[in-house]
C-alpha positions as CSV (number, residue, x, y, z in Angstrom):
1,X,0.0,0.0,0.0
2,X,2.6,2.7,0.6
3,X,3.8,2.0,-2.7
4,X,0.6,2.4,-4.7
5,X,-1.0,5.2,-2.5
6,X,1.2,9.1,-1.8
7,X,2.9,9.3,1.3
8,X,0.4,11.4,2.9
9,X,-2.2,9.2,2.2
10,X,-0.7,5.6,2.9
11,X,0.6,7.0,6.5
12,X,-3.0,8.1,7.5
13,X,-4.7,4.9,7.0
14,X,-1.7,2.7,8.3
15,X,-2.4,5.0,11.4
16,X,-6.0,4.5,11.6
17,X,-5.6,1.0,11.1
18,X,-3.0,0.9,14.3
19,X,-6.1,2.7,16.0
20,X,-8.2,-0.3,15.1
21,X,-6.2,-2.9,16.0
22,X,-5.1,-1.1,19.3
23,X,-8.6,-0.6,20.1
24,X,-9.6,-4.4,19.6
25,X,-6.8,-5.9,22.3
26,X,-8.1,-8.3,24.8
27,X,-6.3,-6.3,27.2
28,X,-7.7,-2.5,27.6
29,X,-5.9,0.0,29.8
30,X,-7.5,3.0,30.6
31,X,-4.2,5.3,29.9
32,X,-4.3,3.7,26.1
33,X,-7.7,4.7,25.6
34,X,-6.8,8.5,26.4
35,X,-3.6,8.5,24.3
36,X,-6.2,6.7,21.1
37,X,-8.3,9.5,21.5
38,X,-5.5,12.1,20.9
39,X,-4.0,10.1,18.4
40,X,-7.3,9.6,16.6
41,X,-8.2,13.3,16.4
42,X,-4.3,14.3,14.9
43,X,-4.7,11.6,12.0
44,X,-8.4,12.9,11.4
45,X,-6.5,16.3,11.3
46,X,-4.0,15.1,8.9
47,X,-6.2,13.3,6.6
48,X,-8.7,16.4,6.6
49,X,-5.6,18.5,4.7
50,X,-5.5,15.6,2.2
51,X,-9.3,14.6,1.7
52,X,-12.6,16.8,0.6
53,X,-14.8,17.6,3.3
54,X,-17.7,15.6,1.8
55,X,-15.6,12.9,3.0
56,X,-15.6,13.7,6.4
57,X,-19.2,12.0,7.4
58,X,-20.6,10.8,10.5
59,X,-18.9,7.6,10.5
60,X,-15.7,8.9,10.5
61,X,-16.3,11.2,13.1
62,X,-17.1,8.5,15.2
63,X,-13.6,7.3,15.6
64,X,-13.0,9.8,18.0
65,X,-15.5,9.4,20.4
66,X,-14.8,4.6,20.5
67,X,-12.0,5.0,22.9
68,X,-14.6,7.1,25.7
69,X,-17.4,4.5,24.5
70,X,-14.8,1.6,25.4
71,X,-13.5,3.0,28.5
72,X,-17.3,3.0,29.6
73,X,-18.5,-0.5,28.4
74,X,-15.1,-2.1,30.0
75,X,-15.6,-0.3,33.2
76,X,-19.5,-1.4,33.0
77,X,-18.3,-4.9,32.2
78,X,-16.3,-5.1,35.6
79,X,-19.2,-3.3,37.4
80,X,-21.7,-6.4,36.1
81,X,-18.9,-9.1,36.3
């Protein structure tokens, strides 16, 4: 993919893909989640110079707002557990 796709381009989605696949670890610490939603919001940044607004939709506003959403389901899991 960095080959095929400009450097600008190729480094945003291999960083939103990190984001996905730190966000899906068995293990979730609460300090990760803060430093995802930072991170998150600088690659949404970056890719906004790159990309029109049109595609900047809901879903991809989303993203920033899964790392609070896990925080609270994992905290609500130990509550019930």
């Amino acid at each position: 993919m960095r080959k095929i796709l400009p450097e600008m381009v190729s480094a945003g989605v291999i960083r939103i893909s990190g984001f996905f696949k730190k966000l899906c670890l068995p293990v979730i610490r609460r300090s990760d989640m803060d430093s995802l939603e930072a991170d998150i919001a600088e690659t949404l940044s970056l890719l906004e110079a790159i990309f029109p607004p049109s595609f900047f939709d809901i879903m991809v506003h989303l993203m920033v707002h899964l790392p609070a959403q896990c925080t609270t389901v994992c905290v609500m899991a130990i509550i019930c557990y």
